[in-house]
ZATOR-453780 format. One record per atom (N, C-alpha, C, O): residue in three letters; x, y, z. Coordinates in steps of 0.05 Angstrom, whole numbers, padded with zeros to 5 digits, always signed. Atoms other than C-alpha are relative to their C-alpha. Last residue first. Example, Ala and Ser with C-alpha at 12.3 -4.5 7.8 and 13.67 -1.06 7.14 Angstrom:
BEGIN
SER-00016-00024-00001SER+00273-00021+00143SER-00015+00022+00014SER-00005+00044+00018ALA+00018-00024+00000ALA+00246-00090+00156ALA+00018+00024+00000ALA+00039+00024+00013
This chain:
BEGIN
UNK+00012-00016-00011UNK-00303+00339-00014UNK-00036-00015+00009UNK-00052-00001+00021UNK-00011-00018-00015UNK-00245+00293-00022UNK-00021+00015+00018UNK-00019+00017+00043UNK+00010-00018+00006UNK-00287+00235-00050UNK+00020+00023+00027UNK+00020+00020+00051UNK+00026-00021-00012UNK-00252+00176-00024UNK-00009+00028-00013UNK+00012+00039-00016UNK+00031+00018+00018UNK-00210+00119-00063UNK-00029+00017+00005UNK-00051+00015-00006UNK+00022+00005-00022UNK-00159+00137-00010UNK-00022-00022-00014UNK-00034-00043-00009UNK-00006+00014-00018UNK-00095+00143-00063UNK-00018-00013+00020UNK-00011-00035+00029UNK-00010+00028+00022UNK-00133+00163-00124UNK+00017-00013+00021UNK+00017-00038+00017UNK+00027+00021+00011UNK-00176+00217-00081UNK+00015-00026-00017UNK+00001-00045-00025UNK+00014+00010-00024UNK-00117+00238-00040UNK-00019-00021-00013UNK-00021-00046-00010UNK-00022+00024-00006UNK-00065+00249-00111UNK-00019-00010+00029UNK-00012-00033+00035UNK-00003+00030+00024UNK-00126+00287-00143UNK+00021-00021+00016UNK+00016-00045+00017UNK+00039+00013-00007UNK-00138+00329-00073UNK+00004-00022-00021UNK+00003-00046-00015UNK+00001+00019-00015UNK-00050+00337-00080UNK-00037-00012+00008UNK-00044-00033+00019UNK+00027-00007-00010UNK-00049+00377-00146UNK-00009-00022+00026UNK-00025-00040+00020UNK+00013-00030-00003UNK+00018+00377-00178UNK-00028+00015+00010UNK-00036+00038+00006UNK+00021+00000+00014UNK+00038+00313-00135UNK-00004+00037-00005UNK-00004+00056+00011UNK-00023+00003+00030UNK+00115+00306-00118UNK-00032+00006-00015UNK-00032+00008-00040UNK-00031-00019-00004UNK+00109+00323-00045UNK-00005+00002-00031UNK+00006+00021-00043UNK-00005+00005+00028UNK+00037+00282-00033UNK+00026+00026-00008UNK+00021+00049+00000UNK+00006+00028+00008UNK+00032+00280+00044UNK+00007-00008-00031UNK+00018-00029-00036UNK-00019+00018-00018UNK+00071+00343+00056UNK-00006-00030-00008UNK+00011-00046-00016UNK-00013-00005+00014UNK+00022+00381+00009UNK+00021-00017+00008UNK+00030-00030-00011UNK+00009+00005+00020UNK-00044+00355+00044UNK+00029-00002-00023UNK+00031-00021-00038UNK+00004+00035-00013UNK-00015+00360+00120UNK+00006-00007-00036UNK+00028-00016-00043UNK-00026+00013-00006UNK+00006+00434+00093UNK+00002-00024+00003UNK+00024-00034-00003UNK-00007+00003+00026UNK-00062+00442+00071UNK+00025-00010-00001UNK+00031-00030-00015UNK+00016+00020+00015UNK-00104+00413+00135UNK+00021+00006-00028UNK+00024-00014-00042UNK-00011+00023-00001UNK-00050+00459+00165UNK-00009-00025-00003UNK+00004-00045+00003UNK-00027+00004+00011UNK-00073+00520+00137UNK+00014-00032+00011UNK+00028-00045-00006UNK+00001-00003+00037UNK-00146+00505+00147UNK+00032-00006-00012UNK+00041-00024-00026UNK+00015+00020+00020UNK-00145+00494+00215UNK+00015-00012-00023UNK+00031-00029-00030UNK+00027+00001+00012UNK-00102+00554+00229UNK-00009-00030-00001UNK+00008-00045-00011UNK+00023+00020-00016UNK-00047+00550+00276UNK-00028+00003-00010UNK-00048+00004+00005UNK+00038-00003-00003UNK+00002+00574+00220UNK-00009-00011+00026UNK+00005-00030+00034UNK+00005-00024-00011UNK+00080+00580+00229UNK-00024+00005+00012UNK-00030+00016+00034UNK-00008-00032+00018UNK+00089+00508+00215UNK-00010+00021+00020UNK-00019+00018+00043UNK+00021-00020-00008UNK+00085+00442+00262UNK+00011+00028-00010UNK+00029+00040+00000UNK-00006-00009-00015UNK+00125+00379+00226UNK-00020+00039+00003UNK-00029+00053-00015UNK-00017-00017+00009UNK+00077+00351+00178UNK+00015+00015+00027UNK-00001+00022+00045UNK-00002-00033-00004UNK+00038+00301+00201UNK+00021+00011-00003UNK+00041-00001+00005UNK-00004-00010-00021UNK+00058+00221+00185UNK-00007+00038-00003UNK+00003+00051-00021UNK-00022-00023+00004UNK+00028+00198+00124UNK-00002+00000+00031UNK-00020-00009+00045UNK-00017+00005+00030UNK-00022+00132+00104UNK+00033+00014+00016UNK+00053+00001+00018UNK-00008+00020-00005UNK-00070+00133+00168UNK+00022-00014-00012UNK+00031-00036-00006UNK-00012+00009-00029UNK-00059+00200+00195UNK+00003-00030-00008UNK+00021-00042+00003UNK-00025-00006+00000UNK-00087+00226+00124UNK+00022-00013+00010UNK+00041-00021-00002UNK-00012+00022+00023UNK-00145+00191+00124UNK+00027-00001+00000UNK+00041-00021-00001UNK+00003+00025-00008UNK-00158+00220+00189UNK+00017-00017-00013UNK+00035-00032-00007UNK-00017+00006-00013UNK-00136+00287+00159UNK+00004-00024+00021UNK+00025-00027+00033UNK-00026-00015+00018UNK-00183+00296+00110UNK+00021-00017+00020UNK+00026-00041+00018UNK+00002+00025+00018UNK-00239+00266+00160UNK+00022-00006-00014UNK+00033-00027-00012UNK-00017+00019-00019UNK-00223+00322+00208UNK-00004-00026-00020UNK+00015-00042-00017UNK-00028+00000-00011UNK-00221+00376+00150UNK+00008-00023+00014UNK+00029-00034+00010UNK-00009+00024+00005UNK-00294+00350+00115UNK+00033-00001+00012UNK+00046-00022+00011UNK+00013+00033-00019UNK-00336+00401+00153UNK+00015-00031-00011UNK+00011-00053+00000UNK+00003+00002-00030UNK-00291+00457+00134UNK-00011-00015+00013UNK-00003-00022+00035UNK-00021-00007-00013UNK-00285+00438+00062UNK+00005+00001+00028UNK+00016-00018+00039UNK-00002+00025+00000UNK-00362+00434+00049UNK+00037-00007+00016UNK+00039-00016+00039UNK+00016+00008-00023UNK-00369+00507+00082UNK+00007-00035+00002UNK+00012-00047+00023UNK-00015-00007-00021UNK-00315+00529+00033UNK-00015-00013+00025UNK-00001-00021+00044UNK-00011+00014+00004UNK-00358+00502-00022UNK+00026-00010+00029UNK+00035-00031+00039UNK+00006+00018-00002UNK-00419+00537+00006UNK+00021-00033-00004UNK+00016-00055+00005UNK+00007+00005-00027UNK-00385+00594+00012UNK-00008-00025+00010UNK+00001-00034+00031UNK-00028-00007-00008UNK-00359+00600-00060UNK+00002-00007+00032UNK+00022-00018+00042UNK-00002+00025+00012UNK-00435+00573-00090UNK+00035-00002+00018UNK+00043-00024+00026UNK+00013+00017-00022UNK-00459+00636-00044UNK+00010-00027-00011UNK+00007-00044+00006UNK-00014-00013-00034UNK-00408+00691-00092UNK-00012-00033+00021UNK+00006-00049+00028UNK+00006-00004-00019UNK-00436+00639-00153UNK+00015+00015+00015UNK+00035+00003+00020UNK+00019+00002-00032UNK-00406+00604-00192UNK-00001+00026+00010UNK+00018+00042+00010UNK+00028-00006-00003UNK-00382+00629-00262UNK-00021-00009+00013UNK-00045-00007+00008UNK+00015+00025+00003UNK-00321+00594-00267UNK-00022+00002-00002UNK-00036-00018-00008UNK+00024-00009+00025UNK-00272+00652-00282UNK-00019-00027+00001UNK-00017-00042-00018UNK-00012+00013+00019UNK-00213+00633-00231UNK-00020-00009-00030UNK-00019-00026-00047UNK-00028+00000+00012UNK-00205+00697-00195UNK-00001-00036-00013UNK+00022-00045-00018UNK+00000-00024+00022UNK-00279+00701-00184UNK+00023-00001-00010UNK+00023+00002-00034UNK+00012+00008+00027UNK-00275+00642-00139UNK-00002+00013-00021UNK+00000-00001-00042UNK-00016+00028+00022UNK-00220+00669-00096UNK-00016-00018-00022UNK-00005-00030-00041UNK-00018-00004+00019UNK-00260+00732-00096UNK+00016-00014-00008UNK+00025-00015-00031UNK+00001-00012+00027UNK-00318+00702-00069UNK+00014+00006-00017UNK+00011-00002-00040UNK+00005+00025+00015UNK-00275+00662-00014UNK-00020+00014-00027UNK-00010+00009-00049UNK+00034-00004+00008UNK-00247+00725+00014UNK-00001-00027-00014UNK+00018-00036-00025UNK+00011-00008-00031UNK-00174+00719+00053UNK-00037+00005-00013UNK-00055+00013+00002UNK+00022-00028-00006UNK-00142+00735-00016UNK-00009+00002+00026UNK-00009+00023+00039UNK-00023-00023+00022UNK-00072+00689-00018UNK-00026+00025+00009UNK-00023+00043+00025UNK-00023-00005-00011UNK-00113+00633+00035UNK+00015+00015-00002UNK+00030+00018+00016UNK+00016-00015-00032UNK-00185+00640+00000UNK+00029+00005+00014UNK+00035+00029+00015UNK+00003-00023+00005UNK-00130+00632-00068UNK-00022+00011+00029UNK-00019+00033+00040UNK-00028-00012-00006UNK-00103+00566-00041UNK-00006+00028-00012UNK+00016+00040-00010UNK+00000-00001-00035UNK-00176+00540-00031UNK+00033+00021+00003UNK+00040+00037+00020UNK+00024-00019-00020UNK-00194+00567-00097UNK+00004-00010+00023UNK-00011+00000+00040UNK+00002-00037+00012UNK-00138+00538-00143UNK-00014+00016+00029UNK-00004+00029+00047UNK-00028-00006-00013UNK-00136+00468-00102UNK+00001+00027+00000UNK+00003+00042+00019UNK+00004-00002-00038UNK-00214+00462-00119UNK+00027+00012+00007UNK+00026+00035+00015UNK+00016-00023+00002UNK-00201+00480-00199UNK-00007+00005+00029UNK-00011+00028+00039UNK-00017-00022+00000UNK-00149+00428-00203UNK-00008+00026+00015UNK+00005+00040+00030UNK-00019+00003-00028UNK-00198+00379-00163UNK+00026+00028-00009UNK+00036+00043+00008UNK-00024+00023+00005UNK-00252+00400-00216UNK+00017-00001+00025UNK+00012+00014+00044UNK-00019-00005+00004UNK-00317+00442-00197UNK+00028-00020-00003UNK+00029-00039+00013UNK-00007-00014+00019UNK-00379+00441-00207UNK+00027+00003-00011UNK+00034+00009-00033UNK-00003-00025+00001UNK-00395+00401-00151UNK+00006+00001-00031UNK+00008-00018-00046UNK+00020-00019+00001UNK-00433+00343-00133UNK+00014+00031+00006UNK+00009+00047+00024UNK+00028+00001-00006UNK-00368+00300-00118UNK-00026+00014-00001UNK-00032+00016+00023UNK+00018-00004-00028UNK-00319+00333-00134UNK-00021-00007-00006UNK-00038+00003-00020UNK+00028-00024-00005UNK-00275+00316-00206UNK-00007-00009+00031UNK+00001-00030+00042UNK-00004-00024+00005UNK-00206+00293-00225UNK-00023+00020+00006UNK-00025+00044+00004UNK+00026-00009-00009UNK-00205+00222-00207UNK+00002+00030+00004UNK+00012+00038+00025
């Protein structure tokens, strides 16, 4: 299951742009850096979906995986990813390895 729910965008293409808001710190330009032709507000809006779906994310998470021992970060965000990467070790795109493990729409 390789696509979002009412988006535009693929699960590769999600991973790309949340791990580039994290590398740039701008969510425009992490969309611009992967030529998709959303939107600056399509970038926000995605990031917005993201942020309201973290405690859910990691519900699911809690019920499969144990949490990741506690990193550097105390972001949110960063350790919604770490949870994400920890949980699937061997996957090259862990949202595809959630949604085919859960059965749930990531975003």
């Amino acid at each position: 299951m390789e696509t979002i729910r009412r988006s535009r965008l693929s699960t590769p293409k999600l991973w790309a742009f949340i791990k580039n808001v994290l590398r740039f710190g701008n969510k425009a330009n992490a969309l611009r850096a992967l030529k998709t032709g959303l939107s600056a507000s399509a970038a926000y809006r995605i990031w917005k979906r993201f942020i309201y779906r973290q405690s859910y994310i990691r519900t699911a998470l809690a019920m499969h995986h144990l949490p990741p021992r506690p990193g550097r970060s105390r972001q949110p965000v960063e350790e919604t990813i770490e949870y994400l990467v920890a949980a699937f070790p061997d996957a090259c795109n862990p949202l595809t390895a959630f949604q085919e493990q859960f059965q749930i729409a990531f975003l």
